[in-house]
C-alpha positions in Angstrom: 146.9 42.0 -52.3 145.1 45.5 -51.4 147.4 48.0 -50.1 146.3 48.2 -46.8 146.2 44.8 -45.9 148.7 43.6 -43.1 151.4 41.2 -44.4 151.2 38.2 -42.2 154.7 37.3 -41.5 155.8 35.0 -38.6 159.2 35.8 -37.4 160.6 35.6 -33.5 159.5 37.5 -31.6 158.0 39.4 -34.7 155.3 42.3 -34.4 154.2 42.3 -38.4 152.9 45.8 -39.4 151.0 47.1 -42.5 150.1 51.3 -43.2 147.6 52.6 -41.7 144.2 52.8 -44.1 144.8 56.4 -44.9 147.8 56.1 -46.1 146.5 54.9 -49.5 148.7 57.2 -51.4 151.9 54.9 -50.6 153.5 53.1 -53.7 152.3 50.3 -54.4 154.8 47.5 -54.6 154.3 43.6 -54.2 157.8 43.2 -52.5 158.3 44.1 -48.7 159.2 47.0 -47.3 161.6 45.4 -44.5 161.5 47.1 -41.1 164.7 45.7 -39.0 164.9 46.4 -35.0 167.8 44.5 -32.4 168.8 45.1 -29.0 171.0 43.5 -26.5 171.2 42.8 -23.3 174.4 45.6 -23.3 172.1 47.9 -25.4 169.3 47.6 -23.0 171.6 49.3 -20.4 172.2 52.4 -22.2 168.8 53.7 -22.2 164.9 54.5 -23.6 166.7 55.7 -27.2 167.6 52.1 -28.4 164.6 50.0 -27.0 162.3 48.3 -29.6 159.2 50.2 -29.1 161.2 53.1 -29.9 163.1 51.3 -32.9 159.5 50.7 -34.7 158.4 54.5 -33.9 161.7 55.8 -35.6 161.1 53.5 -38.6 157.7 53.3 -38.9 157.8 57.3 -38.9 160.2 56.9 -41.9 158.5 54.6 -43.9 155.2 56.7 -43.8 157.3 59.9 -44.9 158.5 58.0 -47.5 156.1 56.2 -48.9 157.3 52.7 -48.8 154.3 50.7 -48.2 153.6 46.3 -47.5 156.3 47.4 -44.1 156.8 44.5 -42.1 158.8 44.4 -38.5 161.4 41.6 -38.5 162.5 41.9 -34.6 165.3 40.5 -32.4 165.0 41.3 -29.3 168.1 40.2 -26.7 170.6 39.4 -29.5 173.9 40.5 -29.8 174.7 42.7 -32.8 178.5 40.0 -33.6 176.2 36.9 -34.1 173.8 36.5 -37.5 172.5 33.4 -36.4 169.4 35.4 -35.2 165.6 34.4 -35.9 164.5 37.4 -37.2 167.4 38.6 -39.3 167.5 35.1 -41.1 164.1 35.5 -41.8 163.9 38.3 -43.1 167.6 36.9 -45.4 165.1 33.9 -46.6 162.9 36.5 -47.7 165.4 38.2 -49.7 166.7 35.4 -50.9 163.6 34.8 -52.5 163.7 37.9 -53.8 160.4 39.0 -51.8 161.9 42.4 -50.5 162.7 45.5 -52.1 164.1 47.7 -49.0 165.5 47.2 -45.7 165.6 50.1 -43.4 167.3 50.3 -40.1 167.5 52.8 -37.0 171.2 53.0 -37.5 174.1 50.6 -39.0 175.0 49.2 -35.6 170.9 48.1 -35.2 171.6 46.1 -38.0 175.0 44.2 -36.7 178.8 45.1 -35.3 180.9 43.2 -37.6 182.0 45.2 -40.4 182.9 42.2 -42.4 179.8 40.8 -42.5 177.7 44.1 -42.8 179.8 44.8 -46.1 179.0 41.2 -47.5 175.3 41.6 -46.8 174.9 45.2 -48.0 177.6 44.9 -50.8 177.1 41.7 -52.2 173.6 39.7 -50.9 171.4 43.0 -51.5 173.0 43.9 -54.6 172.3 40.5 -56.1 168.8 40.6 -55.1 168.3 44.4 -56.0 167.8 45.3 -52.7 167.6 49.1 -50.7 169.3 49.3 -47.7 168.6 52.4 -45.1 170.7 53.6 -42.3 168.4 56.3 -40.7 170.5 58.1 -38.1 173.8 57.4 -40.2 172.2 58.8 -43.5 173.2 55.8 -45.0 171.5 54.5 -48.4 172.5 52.4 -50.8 170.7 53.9 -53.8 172.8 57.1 -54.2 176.3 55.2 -53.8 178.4 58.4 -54.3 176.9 60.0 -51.2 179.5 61.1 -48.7 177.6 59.8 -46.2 178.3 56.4 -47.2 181.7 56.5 -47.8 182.0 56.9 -44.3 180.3 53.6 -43.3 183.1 52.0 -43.1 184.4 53.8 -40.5 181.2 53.9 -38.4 180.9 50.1 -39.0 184.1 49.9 -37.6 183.6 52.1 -34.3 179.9 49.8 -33.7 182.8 46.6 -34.4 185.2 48.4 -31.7 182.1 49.1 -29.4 181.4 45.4 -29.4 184.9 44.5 -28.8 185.6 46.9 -25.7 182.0 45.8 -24.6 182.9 42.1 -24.7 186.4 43.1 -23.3 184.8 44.5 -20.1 182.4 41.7 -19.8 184.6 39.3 -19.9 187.3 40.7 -17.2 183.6 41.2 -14.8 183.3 37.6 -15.4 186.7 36.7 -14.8 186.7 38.3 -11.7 183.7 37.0 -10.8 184.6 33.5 -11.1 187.9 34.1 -9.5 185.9 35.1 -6.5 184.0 31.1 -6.8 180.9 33.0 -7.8 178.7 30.8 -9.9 179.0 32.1 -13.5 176.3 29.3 -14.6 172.9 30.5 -15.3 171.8 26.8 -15.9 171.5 25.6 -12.0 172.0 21.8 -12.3 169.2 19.7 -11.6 168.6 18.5 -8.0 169.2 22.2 -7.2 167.2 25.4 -6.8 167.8 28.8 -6.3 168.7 29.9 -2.4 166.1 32.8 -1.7 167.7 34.2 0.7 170.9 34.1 -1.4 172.1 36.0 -4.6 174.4 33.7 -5.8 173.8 30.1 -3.4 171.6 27.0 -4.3 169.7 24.5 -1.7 168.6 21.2 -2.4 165.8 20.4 -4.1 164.8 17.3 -2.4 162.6 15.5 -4.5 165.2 16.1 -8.0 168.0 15.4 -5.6 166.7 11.5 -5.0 166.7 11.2 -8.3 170.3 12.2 -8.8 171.2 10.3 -5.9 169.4 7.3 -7.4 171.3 7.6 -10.8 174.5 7.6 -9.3 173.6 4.2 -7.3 172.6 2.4 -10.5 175.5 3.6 -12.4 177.8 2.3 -8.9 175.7 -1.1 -9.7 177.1 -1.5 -13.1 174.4 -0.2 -14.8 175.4 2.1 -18.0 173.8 5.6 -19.2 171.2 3.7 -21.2 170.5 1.3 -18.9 169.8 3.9 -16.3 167.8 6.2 -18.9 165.4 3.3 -20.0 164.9 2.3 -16.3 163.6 6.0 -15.2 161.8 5.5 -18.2 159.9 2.5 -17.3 159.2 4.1 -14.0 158.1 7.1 -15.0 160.3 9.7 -14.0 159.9 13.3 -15.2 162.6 14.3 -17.2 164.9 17.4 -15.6 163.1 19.4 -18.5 159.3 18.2 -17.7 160.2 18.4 -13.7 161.3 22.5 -14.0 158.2 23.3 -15.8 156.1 21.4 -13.5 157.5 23.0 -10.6 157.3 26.4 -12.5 161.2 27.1 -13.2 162.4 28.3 -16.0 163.9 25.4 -18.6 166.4 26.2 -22.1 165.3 23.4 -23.4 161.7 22.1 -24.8 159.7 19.7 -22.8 159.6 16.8 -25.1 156.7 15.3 -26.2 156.9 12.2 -23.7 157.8 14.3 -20.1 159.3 10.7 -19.0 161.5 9.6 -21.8 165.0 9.8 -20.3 167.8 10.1 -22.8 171.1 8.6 -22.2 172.9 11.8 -23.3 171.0 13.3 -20.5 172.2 10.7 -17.7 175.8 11.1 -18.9 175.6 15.1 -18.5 174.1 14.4 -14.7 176.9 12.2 -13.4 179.7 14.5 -14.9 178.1 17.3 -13.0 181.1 17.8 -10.3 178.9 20.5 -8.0 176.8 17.4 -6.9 179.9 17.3 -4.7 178.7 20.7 -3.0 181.4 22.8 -5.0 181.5 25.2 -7.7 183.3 25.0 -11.1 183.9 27.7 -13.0 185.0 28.5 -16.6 184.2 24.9 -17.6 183.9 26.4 -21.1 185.5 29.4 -23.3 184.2 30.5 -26.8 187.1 31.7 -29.1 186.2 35.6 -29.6 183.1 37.9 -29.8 182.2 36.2 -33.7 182.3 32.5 -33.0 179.8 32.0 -29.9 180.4 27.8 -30.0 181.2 26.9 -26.4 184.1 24.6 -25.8 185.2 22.5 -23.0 188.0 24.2 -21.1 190.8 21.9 -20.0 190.4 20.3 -16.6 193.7 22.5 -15.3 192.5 26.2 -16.4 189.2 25.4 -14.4 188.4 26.3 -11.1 187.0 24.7 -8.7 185.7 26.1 -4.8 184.8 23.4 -2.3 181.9 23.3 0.3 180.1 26.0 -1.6 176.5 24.6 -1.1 174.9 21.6 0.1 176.4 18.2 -1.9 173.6 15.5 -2.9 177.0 13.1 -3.8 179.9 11.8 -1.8 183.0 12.8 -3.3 184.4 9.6 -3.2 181.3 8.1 -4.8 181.2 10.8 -7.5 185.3 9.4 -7.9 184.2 6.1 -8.2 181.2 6.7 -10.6 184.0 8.5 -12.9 186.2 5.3 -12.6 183.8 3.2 -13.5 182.9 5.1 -16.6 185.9 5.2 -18.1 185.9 1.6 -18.0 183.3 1.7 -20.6 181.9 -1.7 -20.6 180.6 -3.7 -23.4 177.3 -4.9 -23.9 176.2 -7.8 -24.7 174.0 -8.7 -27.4 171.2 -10.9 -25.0 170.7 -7.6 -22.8 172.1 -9.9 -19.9 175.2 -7.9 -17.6 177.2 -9.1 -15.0 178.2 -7.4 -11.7 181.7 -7.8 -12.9 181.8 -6.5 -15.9 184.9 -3.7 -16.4 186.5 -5.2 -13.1 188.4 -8.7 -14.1 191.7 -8.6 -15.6 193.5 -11.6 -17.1 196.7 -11.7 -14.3 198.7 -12.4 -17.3 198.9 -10.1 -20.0 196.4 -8.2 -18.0 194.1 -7.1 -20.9 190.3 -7.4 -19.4 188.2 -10.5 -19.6 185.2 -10.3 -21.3 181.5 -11.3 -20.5 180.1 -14.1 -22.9 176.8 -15.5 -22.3 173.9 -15.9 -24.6 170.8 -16.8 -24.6 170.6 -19.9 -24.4 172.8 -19.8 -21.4 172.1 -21.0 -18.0 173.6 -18.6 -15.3 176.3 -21.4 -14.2 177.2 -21.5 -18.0 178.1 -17.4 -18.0 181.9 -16.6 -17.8 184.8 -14.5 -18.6 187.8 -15.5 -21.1 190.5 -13.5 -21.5 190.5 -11.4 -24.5 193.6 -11.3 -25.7 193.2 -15.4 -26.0 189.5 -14.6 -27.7 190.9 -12.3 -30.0 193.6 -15.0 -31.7 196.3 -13.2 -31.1 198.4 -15.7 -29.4 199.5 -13.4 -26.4 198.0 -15.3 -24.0 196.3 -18.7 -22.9 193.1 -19.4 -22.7 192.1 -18.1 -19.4 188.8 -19.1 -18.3 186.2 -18.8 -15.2 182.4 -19.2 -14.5 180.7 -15.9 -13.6 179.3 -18.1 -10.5 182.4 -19.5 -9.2 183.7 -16.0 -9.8 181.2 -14.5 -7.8 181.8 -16.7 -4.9 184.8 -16.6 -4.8 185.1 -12.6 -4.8 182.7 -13.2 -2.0 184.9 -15.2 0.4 187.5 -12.9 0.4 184.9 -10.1 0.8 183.7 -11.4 3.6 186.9 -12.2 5.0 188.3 -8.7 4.8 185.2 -7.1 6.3 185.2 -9.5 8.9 188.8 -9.1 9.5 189.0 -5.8 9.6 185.9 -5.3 12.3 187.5 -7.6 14.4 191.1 -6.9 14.4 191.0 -3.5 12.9 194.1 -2.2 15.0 196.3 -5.1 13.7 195.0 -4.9 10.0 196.1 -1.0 10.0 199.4 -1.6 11.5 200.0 -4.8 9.0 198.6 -2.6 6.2 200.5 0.4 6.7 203.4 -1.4 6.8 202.9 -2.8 3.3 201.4 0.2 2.0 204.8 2.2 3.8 207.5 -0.2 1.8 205.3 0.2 -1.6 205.4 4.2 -1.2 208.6 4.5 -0.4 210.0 2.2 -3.3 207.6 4.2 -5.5 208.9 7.3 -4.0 212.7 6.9 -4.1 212.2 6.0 -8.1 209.7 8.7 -8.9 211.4 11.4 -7.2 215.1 10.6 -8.6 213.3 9.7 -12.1 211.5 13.6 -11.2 215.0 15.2 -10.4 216.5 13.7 -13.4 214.1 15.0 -15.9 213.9 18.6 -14.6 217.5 18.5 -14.6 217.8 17.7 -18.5 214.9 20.4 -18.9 217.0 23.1 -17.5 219.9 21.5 -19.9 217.8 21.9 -22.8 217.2 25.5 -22.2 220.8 25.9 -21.9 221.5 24.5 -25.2 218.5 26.1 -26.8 219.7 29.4 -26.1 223.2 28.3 -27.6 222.0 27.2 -30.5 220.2 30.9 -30.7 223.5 32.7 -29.9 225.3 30.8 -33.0 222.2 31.1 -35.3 222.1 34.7 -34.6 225.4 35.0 -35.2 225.3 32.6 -37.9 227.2 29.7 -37.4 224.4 27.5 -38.1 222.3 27.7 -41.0 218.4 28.6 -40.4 217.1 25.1 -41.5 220.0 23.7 -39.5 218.9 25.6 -36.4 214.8 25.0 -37.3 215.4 21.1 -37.3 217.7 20.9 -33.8 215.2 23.5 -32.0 212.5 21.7 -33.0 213.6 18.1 -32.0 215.2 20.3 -28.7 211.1 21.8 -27.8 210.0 18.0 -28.5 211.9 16.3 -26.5 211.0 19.5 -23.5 207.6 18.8 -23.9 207.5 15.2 -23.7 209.7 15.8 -20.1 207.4 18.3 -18.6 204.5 15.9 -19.0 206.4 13.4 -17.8 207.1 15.4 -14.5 203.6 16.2 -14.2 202.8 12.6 -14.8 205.7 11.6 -11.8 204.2 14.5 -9.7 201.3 12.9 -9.2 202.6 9.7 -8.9 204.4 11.1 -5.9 201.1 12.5 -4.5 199.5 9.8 -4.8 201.9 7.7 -2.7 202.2 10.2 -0.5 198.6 10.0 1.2 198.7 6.4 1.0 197.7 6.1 4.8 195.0 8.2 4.2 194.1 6.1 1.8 194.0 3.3 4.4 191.4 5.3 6.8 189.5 5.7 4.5 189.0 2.7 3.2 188.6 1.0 7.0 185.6 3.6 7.1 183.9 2.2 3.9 184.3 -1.3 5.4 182.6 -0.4 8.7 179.3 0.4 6.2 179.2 -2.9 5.4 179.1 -4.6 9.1 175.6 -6.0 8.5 176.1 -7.0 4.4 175.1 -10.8 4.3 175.5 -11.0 0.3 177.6 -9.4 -2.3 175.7 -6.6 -3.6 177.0 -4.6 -6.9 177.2 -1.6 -4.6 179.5 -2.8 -2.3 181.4 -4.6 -4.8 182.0 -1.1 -7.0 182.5 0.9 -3.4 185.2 -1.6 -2.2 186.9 -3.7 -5.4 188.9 -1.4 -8.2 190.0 -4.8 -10.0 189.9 -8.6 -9.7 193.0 -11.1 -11.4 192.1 -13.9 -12.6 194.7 -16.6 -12.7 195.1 -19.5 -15.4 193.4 -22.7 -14.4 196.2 -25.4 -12.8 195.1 -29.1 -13.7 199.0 -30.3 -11.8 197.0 -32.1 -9.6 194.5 -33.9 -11.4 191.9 -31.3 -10.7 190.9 -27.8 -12.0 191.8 -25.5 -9.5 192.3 -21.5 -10.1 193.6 -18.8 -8.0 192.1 -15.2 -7.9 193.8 -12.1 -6.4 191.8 -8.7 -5.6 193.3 -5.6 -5.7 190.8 -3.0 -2.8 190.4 0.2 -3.9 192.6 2.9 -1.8 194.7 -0.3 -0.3 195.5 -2.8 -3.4 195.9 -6.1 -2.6 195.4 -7.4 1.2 197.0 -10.6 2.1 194.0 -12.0 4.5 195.7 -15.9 4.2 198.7 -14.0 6.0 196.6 -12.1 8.3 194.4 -14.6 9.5 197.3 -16.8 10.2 199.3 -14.3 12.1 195.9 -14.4 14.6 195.5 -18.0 14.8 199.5 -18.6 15.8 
């Protein structure tokens, strides 16, 4: 290679440089010369002095006035100084680790990172092994005259660029705090079926056309169809993907537009309906990353998040988006034909009440489809063998449907007062023996906090032995824990009673939507039904008969036989 030959080397984003032609006099060496700029977003702030242009003037200066010849820039710009992981600092490792470079040269130690530990086991150990010369400009920092002063007080400077970071981070992370407190947004990833409000800082408006396909996602997931059902589906229809739809509409995307703009992934559906601000709120600190070194981002607990309602316009119901999180936790099970049924994840054996399961195959005829119980499947013994055809389950579900809506449209004001009656003697039942069960376990908490302070007094003052007093605290803290998330468990219980009525108007208003339905669709089914019992066949008589009974969602189980009677006498 001639000596004033650029080094073509690819890094990101990576300006490679080479001496100029007159410089011809440099040494001539056939390893790099390694020429290593950073800034951050934080580092931006402060100025001119640290910007990259700057960076390569410094170091390029240096290099020419010391004769180090094949330089190359290795650049990162935007990275923070804690995190290695960056494209051009792990090429330019490769490169030593191949023993291609002779000398890396820096502006200063904290342009080359801000943890100490790791700056020691690059410079100290990686660079020695592969015989490599490391140059702090501004700090006067260079590894080939070790006994320098200069370098015995790197340490300490690596340290204040490590404390810099820290306070930096510190700050950052109290704005942010405060911030999100406030219910300002802290995502920079808007969610699709959003844009950015104009005439807003912080606020997002629909985007209309994205939003229909979030709406229609949430419809086919209400009709029983899974994540990869739905995904294949937009798919066949070919529907841009959230990625391919931002850069089509000239918005800015993290992620790479695949090489098919319509292939839907199922990972991608799932992320879309767990997306709470289709509701119209905000949610912030849905993740937390551990400290300044480990940037992973983890899911925050649902109770240390916060969440402001009415914040922008919702594309979803919240009691849809409720329902749509119901049903996937039911996570059905697929068959192997393909085939699903509109029931599948809502009947229970009324038994043992373990779920009943969806055989068919495909050699089936639709009347042959039907649910067994799958305790009975599984040869357990636990249960009989409970059996119904999806058809005569369908129609029958149906019936009653129909009977409730048609009750209920006609004789709503009896139906609430009958209702609330019902729904009035289960809530106060459950009341009465969730709060004494409540005031009962907070009572023994307080006990236990009583005694555990005891047990400190006669440790302390050592009556007990310290193993003794280890094993009773610990079994005391145990048996705490298991109480407080049992009153947390009871509180809601209690809450949940409590708005029963509610409950009641609310599910009369769902009803009404469904004035006009002349057929059981999976919508209606998954808006009104939370579960369907199925009974064991009775062949007393002579004849198969079976009994059914539906539990409504937000009401439980309506007794229209009783109701329609009470109108006909």
């Amino acid at each position: 290679m001639k000596q004033d030959e650029p080094l073509d080397i690819k890094t990101n984003p990576v300006l490679t440089v080479a001496p100029d032609k007159e410089d011809k006099d440099m040494r001539a060496t056939e390893k790099i010369t390694a020429l290593y700029c950073r800034l951050s977003q934080e580092d931006e702030r402060l100025g001119e002095s640290l910007s990259i242009e700057n960076q390569k003037i410094i170091l390029q200066g240096y290099a020419k006035e010391h004769h180090f010849s094949n330089t190359a820039f290795f650049v990162d710009d935007g990275y923070s100084g804690t995190n290695f992981n960056r494209p051009g600092f792990q090429q330019m490792l490769d490169l030593i680790e191949n023993d291609e470079v002779s000398t890396v040269i820096v502006k200063d130690l904290s342009r080359f990172g801000r943890n100490s530990a790791m700056i020691g086991m690059f410079v100290n150990v990686t660079f020695v092994e592969h015989e490599v010369r490391f140059i702090a400009i501004n700090d006067s920092f260079d590894t080939i005259d070790p006994n320098s002063a200069n370098n015995d007080f790197a340490g300490i400077k690596n340290w204040f660029n490590e404390f810099y970071a820290r306070d930096t981070s510190r700050k950052i992370r109290a704005v942010t705090k405060a911030k999100g407190e406030r219910g300002e947004p802290l995502t920079t990833n808007i969610p699709y079926g959003y844009t950015k409000d104009p005439d807003s800082k912080t606020g997002w408006i629909i985007d209309h056309a994205a939003a229909e396909v979030v709406k229609r996602i949430f419809k086919l997931c209400m009709e029983g169809r899974g994540p990869m059902q739905i995904a294949k589906q937009l798919t066949a229809d070919s529907v841009l993907t959230p990625t391919a739809y931002r850069q089509q509409a000239g918005q800015s995307t993290t992620h790479p537009v695949p090489a098919n703009p319509y292939q839907w992934n199922e990972s991608t559906i799932v992320n879309l309906l767990e997306r709470q601000e289709y509701t119209g709120c905000t949610v912030n600190f849905k993740t937390y990353t551990n400290s300044i070194w480990d940037k992973k981002q983890r899911e925050n607990p649902a109770e240390k998040q916060k969440v402001f309602y009415g914040t922008h316009p919702a594309i979803i119901d919240v009691e849809v988006f409720d329902k749509v999180q119901e049903i996937r936790r039911q996570r059905h099970r697929r068959t192997k034909t393909g085939k699903s049924s509109l029931f599948s994840g809502l009947v229970y054996c009324a038994d043992c009440h373990e779920k009943m399961r969806y055989c068919t195959t495909s050699y089936f005829e639709k009347r042959q489809d039907h649910f067994v119980c799958s305790s009975y499947r599984s040869n357990t013994g636990t249960c009989s063998a409970h059996f119904i055809r999806a058809v005569i389950l369908e129609d029958m579900v149906w019936k009653h449907m129909r009977g409730v809506i048609g009750y209920v449209l006609r004789y709503e004001d009896h139906f609430r007062s009958e209702m609330e009656q019902i729904l009035r003697l289960e809530s106060e039942s459950a009341l009465k023996t969730g709060r004494k069960e409540l005031a009962a376990a907070e009572k023994r908490i307080g006990e236990l906090d009583r005694l555990f302070m005891k047990l400190y007094e006669d440790n302390a003052s050592g009556k007990i032995s310290d193993e003794r007093f280890s094993t009773i605290s610990k079994s005391y803290e145990d048996e705490q824990q298991e109480l407080k998330e049992r009153t947390k468990s009871l509180q809601e219980t209690i809450e949940v009673q409590s708005k029963k009525i509610d409950d009641l108007n609310r599910f009369v208003q769902r009803v009404k939507k469904y004035s006009e339905l002349d057929s059981l669709t999976p919508y209606a089914l998954r808006e009104l039904v939370k579960a369907i019992y199925v009974e064991a066949p009775d062949k007393s008589s002579g004849k198969r008969r079976q009994a059914i009974h539906i539990s409504y969602d937000l009401v439980g189980y309506i007794p229209l036989d009783k109701l329609m009677k009470q109108e006909t006498t």
